[in-house]
MITIMAR-558890 format. One record per residue: residue number from 1; x, z, y of N, C-alpha, C in turn. Coordinates in Angstrom, 3 decimals. Layout:
# MITIMAR-558890
R   n      n_u      n_w      n_v     ca_u     ca_w     ca_v      c_u      c_w      c_v
R NUM        X        Z        Y        X        Z        Y        X        Z        Y
...
***
This chain:
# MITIMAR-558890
R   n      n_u      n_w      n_v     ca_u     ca_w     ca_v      c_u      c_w      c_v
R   1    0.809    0.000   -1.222    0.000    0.000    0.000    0.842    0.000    1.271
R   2    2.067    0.661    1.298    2.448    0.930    2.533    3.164   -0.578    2.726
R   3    3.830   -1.326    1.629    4.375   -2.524    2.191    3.510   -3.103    2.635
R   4    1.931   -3.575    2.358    0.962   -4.312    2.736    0.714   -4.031    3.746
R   5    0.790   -2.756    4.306    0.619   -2.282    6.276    1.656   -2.957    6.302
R   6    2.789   -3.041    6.099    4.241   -3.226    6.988    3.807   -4.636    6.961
R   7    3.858   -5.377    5.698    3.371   -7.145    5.974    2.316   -7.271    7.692
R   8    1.431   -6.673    7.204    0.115   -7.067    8.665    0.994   -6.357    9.674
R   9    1.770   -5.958    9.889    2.078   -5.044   10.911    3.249   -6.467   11.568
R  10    3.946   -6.559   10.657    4.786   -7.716   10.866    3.842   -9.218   11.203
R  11    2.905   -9.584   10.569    2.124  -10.334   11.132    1.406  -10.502   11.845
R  12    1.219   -9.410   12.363    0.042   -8.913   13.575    0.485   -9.545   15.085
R  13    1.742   -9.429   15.209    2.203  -10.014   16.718    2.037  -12.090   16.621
R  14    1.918  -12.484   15.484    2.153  -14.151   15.437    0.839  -13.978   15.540
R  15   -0.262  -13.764   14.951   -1.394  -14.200   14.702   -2.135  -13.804   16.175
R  16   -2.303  -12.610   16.650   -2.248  -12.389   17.860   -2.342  -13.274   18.806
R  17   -0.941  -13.917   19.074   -0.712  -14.771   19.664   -1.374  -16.219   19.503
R  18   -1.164  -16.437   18.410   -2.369  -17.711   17.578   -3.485  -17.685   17.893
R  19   -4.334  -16.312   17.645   -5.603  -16.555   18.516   -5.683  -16.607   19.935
R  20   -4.791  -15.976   20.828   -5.063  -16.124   22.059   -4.531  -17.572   22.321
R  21   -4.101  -18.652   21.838   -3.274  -19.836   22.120   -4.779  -20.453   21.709
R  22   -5.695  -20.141   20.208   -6.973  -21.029   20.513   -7.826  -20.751   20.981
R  23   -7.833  -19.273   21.342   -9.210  -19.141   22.621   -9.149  -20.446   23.744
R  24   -7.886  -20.554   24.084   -6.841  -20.435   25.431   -7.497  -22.271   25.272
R  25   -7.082  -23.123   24.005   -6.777  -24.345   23.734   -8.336  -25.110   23.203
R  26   -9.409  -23.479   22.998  -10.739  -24.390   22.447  -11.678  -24.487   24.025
R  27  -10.658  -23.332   24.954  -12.406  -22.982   25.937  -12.026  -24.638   27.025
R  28  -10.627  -24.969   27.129  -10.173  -25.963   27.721  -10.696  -26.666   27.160
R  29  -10.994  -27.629   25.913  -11.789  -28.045   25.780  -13.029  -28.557   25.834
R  30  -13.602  -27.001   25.951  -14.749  -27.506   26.335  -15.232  -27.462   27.736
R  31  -13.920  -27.075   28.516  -14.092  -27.514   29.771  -14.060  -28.971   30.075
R  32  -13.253  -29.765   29.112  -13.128  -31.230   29.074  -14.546  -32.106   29.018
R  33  -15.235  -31.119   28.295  -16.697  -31.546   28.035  -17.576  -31.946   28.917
R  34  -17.299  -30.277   29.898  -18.041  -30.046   30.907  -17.787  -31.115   32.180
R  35  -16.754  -31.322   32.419  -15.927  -32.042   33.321  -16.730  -33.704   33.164
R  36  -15.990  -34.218   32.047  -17.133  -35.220   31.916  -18.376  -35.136   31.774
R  37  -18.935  -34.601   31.342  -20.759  -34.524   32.070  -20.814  -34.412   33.257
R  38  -20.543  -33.718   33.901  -20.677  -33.995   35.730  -20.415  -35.022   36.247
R  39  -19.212  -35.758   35.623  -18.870  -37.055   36.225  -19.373  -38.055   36.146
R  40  -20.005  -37.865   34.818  -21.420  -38.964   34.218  -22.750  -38.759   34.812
R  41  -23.120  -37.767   35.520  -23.427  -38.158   36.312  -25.043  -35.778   35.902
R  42  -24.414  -35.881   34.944  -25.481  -34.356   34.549  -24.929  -33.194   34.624
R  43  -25.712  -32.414   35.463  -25.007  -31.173   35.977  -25.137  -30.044   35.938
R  44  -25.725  -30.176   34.170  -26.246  -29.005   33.157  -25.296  -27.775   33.214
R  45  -24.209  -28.654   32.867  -22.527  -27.568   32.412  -22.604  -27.067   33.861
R  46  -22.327  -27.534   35.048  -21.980  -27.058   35.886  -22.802  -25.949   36.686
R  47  -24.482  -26.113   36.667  -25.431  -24.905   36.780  -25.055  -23.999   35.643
R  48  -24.865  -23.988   34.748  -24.820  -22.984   33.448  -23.313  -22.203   34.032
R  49  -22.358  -22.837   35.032  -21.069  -21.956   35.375  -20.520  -22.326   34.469
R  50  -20.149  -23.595   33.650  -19.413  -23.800   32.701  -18.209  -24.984   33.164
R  51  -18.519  -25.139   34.200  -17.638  -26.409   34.705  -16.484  -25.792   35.783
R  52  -15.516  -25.018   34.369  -14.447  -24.234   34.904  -13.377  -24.069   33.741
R  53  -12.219  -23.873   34.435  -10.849  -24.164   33.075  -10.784  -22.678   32.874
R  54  -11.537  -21.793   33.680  -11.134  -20.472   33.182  -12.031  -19.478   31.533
R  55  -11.518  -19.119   30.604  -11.651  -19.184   29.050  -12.855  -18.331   29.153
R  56  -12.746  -17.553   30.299  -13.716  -16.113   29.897  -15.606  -16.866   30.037
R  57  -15.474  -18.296   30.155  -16.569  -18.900   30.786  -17.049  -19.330   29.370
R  58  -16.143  -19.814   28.744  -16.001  -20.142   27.583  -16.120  -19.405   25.783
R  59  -15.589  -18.583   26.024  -14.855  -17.926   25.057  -16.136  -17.406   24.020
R  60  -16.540  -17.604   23.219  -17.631  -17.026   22.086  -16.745  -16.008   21.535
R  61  -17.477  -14.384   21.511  -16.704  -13.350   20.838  -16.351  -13.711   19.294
R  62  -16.817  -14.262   18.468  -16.933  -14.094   17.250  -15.938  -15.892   16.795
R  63  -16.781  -16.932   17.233  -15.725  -17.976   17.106  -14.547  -18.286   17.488
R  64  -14.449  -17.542   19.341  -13.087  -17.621   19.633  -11.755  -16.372   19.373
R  65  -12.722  -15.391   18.836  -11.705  -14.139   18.473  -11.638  -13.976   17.124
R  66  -12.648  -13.240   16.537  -13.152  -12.636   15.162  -12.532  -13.995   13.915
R  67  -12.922  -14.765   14.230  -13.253  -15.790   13.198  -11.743  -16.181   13.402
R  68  -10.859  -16.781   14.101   -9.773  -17.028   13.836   -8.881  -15.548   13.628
R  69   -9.184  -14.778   13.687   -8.324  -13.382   13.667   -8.481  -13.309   12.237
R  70   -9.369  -13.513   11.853  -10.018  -12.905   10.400   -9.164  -14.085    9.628
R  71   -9.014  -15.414    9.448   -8.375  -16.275    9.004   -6.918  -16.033    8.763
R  72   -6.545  -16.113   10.052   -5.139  -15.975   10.252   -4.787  -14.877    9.246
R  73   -5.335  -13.756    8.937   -5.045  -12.811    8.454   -4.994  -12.667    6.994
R  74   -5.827  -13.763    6.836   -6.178  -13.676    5.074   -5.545  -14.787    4.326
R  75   -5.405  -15.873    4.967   -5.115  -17.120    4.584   -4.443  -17.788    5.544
R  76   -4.007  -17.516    6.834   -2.858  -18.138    7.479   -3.135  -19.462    7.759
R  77   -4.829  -19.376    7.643   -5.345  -20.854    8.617   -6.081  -20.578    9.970
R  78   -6.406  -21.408   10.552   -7.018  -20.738   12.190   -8.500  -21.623   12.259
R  79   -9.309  -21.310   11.989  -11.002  -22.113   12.604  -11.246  -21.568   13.876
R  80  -11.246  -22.239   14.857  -11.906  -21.410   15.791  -12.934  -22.555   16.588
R  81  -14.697  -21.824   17.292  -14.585  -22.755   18.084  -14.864  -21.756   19.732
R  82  -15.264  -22.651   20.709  -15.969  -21.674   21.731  -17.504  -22.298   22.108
R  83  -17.896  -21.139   22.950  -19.141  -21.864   23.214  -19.387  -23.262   23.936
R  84  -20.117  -23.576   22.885  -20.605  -25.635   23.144  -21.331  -25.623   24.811
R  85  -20.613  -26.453   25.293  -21.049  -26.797   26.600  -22.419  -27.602   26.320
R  86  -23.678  -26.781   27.443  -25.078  -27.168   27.075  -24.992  -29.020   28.214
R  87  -24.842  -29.712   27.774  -25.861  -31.341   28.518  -26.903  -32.048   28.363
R  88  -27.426  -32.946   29.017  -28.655  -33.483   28.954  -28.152  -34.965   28.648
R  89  -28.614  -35.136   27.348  -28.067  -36.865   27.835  -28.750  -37.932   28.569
R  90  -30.196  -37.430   28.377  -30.799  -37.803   29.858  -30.858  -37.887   31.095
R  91  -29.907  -37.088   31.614  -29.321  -37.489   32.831  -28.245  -37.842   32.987
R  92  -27.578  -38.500   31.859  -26.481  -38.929   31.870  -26.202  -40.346   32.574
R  93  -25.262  -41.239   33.749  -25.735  -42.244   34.331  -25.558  -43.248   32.864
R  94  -24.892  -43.220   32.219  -24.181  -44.458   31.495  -25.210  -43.881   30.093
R  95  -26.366  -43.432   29.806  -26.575  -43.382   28.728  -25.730  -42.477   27.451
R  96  -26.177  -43.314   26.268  -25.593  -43.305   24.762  -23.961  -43.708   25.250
R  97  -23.863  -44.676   25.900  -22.062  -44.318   25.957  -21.700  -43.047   26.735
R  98  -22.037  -42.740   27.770  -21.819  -41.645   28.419  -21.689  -40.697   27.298
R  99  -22.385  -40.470   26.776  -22.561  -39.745   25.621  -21.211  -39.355   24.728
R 100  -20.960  -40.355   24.245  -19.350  -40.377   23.582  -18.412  -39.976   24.254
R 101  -18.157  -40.690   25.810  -17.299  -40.102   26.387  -17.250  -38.699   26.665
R 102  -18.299  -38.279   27.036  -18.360  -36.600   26.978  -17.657  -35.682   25.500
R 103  -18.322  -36.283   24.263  -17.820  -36.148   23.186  -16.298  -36.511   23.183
R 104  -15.624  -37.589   23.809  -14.089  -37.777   23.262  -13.674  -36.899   24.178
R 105  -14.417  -36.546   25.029  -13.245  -35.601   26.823  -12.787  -34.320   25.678
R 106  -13.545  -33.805   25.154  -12.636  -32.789   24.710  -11.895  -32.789   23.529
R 107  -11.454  -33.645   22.737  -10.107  -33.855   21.934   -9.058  -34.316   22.781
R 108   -9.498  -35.100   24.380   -8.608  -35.559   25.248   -7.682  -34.531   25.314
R 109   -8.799  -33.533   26.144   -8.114  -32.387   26.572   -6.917  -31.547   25.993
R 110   -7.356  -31.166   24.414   -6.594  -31.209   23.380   -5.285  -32.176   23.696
R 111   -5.047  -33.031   23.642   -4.114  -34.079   23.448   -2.981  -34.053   24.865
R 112   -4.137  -33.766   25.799   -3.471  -33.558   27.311   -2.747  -32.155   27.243
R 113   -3.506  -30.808   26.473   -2.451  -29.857   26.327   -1.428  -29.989   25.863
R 114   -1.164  -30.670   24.597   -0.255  -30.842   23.481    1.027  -31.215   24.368
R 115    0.447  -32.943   24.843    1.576  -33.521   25.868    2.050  -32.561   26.904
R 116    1.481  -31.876   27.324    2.093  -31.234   28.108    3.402  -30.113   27.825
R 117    2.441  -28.994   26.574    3.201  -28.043   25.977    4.554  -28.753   25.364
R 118    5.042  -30.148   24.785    6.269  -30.915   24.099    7.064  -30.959   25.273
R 119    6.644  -31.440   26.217    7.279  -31.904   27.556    7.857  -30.739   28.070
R 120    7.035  -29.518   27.853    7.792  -28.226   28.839    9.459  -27.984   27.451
R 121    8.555  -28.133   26.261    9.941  -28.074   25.391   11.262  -28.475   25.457
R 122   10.644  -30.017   25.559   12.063  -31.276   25.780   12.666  -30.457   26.797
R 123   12.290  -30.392   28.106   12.767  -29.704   29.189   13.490  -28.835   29.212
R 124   12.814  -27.771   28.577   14.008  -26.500   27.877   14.843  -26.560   27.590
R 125   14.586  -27.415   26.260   15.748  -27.846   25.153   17.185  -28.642   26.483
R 126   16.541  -29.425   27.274   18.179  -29.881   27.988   18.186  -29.016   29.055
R 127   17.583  -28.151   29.812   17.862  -27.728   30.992   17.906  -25.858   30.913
R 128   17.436  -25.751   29.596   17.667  -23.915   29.619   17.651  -23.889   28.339
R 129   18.332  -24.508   27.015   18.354  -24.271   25.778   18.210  -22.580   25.358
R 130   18.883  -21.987   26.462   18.869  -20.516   26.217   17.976  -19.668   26.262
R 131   17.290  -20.122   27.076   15.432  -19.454   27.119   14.850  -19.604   25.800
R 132   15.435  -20.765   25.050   14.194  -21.346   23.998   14.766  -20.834   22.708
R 133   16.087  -20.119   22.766   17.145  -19.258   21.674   16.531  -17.858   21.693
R 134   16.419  -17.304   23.019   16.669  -16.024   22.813   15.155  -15.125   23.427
R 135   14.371  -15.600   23.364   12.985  -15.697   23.402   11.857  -15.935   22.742
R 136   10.635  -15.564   22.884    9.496  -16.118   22.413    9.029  -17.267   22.930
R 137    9.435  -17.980   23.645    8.794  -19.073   24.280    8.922  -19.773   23.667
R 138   10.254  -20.456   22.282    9.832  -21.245   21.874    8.424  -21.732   20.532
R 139    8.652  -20.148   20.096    7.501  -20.163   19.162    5.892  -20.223   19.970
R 140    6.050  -19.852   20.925    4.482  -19.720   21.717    4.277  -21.492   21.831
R 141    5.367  -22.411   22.437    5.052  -23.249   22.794    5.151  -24.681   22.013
R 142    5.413  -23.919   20.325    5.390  -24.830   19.566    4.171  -24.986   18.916
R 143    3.706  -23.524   18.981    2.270  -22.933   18.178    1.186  -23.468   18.766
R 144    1.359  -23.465   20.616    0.683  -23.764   21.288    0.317  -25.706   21.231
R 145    1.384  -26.338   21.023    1.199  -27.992   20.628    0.475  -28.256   19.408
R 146    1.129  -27.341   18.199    0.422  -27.688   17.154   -1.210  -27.545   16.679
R 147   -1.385  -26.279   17.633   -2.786  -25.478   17.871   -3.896  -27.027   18.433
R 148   -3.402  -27.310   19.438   -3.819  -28.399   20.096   -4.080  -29.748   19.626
R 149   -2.852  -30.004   18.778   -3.192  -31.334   17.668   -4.014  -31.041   16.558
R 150   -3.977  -29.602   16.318   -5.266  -29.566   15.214   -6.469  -29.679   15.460
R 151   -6.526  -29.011   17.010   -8.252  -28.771   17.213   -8.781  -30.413   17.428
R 152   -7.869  -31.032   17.794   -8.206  -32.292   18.456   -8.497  -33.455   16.962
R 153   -7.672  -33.264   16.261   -7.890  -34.294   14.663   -8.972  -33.417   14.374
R 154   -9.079  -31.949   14.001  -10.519  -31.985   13.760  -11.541  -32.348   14.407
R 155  -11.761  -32.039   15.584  -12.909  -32.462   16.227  -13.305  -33.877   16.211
R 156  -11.763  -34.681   16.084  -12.512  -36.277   15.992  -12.730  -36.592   15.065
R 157  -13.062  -35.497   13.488  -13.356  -35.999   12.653  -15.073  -36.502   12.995
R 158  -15.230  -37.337   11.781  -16.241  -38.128   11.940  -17.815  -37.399   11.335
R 159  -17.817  -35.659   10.935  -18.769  -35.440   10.313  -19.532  -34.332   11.358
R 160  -20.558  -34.394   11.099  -21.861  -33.739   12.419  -21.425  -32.715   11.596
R 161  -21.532  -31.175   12.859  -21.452  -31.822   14.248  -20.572  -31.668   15.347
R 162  -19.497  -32.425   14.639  -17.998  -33.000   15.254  -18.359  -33.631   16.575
R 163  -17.063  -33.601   17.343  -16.986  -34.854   18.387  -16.925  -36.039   18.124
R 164  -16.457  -36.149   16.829  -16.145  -37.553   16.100  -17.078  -38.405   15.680
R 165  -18.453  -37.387   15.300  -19.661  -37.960   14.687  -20.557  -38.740   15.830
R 166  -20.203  -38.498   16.747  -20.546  -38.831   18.174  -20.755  -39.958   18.901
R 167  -18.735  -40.337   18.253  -18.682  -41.924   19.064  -19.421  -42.918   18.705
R 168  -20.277  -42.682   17.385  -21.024  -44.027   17.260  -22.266  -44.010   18.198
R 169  -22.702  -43.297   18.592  -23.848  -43.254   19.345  -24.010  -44.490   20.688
R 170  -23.104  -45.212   21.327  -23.420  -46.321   21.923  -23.890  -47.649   20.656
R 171  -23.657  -46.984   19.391  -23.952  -48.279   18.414  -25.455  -48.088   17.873
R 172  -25.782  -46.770   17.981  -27.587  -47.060   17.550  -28.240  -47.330   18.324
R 173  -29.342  -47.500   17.625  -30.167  -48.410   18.602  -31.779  -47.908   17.264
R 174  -33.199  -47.329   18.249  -34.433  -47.041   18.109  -34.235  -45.902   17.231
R 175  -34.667  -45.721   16.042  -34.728  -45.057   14.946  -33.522  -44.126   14.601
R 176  -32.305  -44.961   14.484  -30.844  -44.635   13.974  -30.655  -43.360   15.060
R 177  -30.753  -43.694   16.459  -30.923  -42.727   17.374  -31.584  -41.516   17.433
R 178  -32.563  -41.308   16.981  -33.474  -40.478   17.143  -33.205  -39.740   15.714
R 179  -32.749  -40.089   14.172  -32.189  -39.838   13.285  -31.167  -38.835   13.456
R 180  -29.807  -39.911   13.984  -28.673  -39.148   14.089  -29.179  -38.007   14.851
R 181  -29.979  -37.190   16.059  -30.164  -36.294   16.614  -30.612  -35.136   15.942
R 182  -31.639  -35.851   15.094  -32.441  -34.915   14.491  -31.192  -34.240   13.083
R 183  -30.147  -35.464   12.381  -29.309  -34.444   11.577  -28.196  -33.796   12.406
R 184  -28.127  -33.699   13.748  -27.076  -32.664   14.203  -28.002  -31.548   14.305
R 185  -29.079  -31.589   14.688  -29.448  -30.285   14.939  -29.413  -28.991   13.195
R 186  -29.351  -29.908   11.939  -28.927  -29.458   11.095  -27.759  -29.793   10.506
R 187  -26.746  -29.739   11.081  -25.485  -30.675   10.813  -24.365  -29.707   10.364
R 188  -24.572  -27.570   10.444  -23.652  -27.340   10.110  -23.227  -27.028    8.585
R 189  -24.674  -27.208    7.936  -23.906  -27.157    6.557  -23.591  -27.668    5.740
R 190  -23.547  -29.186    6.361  -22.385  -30.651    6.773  -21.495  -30.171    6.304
R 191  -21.176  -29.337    7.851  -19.441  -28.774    7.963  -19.155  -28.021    6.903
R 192  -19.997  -27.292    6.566  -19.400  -26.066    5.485  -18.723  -26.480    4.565
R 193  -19.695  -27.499    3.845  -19.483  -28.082    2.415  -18.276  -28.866    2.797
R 194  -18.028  -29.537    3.520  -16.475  -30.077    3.807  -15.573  -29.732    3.795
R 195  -15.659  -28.315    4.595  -14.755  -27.159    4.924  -14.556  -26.128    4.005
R 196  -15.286  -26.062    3.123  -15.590  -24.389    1.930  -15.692  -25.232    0.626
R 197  -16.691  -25.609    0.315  -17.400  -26.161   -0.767  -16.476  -27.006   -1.651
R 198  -15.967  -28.173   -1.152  -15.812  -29.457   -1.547  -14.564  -28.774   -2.131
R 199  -13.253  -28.379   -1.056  -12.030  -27.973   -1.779  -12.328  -26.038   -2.709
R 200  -13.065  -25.360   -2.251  -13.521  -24.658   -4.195  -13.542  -25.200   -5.303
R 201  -13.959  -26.011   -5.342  -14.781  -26.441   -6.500  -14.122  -27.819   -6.839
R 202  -13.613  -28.285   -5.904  -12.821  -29.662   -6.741  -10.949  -29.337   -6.162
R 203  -10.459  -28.468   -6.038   -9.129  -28.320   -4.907   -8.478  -28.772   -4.248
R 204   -9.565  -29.898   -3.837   -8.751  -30.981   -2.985   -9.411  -30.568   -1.716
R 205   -8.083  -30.257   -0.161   -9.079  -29.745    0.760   -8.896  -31.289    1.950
R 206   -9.555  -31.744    1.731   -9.428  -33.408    2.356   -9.178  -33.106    4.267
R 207   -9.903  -32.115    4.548   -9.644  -31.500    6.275   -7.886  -30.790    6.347
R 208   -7.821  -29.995    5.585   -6.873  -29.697    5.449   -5.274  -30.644    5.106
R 209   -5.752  -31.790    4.572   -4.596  -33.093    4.321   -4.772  -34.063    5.630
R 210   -5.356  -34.055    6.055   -6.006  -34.578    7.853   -4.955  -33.899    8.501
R 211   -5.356  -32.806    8.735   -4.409  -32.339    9.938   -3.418  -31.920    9.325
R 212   -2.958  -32.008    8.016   -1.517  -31.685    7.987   -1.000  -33.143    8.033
R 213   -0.993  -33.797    7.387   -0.506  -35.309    7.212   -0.277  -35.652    8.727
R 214   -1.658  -36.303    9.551   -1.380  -36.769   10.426   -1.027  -35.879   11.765
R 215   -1.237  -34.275   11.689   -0.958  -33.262   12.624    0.681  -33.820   12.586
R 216    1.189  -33.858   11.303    2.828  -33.590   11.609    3.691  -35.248   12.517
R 217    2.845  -36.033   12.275    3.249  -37.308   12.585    3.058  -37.316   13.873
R 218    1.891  -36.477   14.658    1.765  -37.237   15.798    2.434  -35.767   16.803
R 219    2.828  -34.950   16.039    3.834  -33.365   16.569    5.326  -33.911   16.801
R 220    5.617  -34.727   15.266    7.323  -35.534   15.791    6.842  -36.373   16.975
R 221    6.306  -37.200   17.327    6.044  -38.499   17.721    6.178  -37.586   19.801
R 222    5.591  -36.462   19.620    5.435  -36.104   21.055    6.852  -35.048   21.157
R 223    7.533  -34.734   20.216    8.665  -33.744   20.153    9.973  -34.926   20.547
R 224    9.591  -35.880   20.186   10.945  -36.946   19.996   11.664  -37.289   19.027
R 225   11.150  -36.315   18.050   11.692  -36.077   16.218   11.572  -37.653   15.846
R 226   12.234  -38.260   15.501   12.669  -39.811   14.571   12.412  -39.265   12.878
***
């Protein structure tokens, strides 16, 4: 027993940090959301006080804390989400495309952290190698890129009710429309079975080979790694 405290005790400061990097990396997000809906022209997010980069606007107690805390801890994976920015796609100017774009703004965002967090690295690495030796900064700001390329490949996955499931929506048309709506509103135990179900019972975790496979390709690709 007492090594098993000392393990969590020793793991307690990374994971910590892990969740506050996806509170930090999901509520931006869905500020990305918010951001594009206003610009499209609906100004749902922005009456609701959601059309702000600051997390606490954001932050769901249980998805953005509990639920990745609880992960990290047991299995050393991170789910997290925050609260879904509320829009109208009816007042959206551009429609069903508007639509998507709102849906892609926040894997953008994602992608716009990532680039950013590599870039402060590179930087380091030639202009203060020593900060990035004898510090935490480099683990915060590696955790912090990778955090970012995950949330972003998941979300563009393609299954409701993803951001990904989304982009087709400038392609329906009468019925298909009114369909796809009606299975997001039951779309999360979609997710489950994707996420829980599928790799139990057969051990193949197909989300999990997603963002590792292509997480690591597109982590060299912004690091400079050949």
């Amino acid at each position: 027993m007492p090594s098993a405290l000392g393990g969590y005790a020793n793991m307690l400061p990374h994971v910590v940090m892990t969740v506050v990097l996806v509170s930090l990396s999901a509520s931006l997000h869905e500020f990305g959301h918010a951001y594009a809906a206003y610009k499209c022209g609906d100004t749902t997010a922005k009456d609701a006080g959601r059309l702000t980069p600051n997390p606490l606007a954001h932050i769901d107690p249980f998805g953005s804390v509990m639920l990745p805390l609880l992960l990290s801890l047991s299995s050393g994976a991170y789910i997290a989400y925050a609260k879904p920015v509320p829009y109208n796609p009816n007042r959206l100017a551009g429609g069903r495309r508007d639509e998507a774009i709102v849906a892609l703004a926040g894997p953008v965002m994602n992608l716009l952290q990532a680039i950013v967090g590599a870039a402060v690295v590179r930087l380091l690495i030639q202009f203060a190698p020593q900060l990035l030796r004898e510090t935490m900064v480099s683990d915060v700001l590696l955790r912090y890129v990778m955090v970012n390329i995950s949330l972003m490949i998941f979300n563009l996955l393609p299954v409701p009710p993803l951001d990904g499931s989304k982009l087709v929506l400038p392609l329906l048309k009468g019925s298909a429309y009114e369909r796809y709506h009606s299975l997001q509103r039951h779309a999360l135990p979609i997710l489950l079975v994707v996420l829980y179900v599928i790799p139990e019972f057969t051990g193949f975790d197909p989300v999990g080979e997603i963002i590792g496979g292509l997480g690591s390709r597109i982590f060299y690709l912004l690091m400079g790694i050949s």
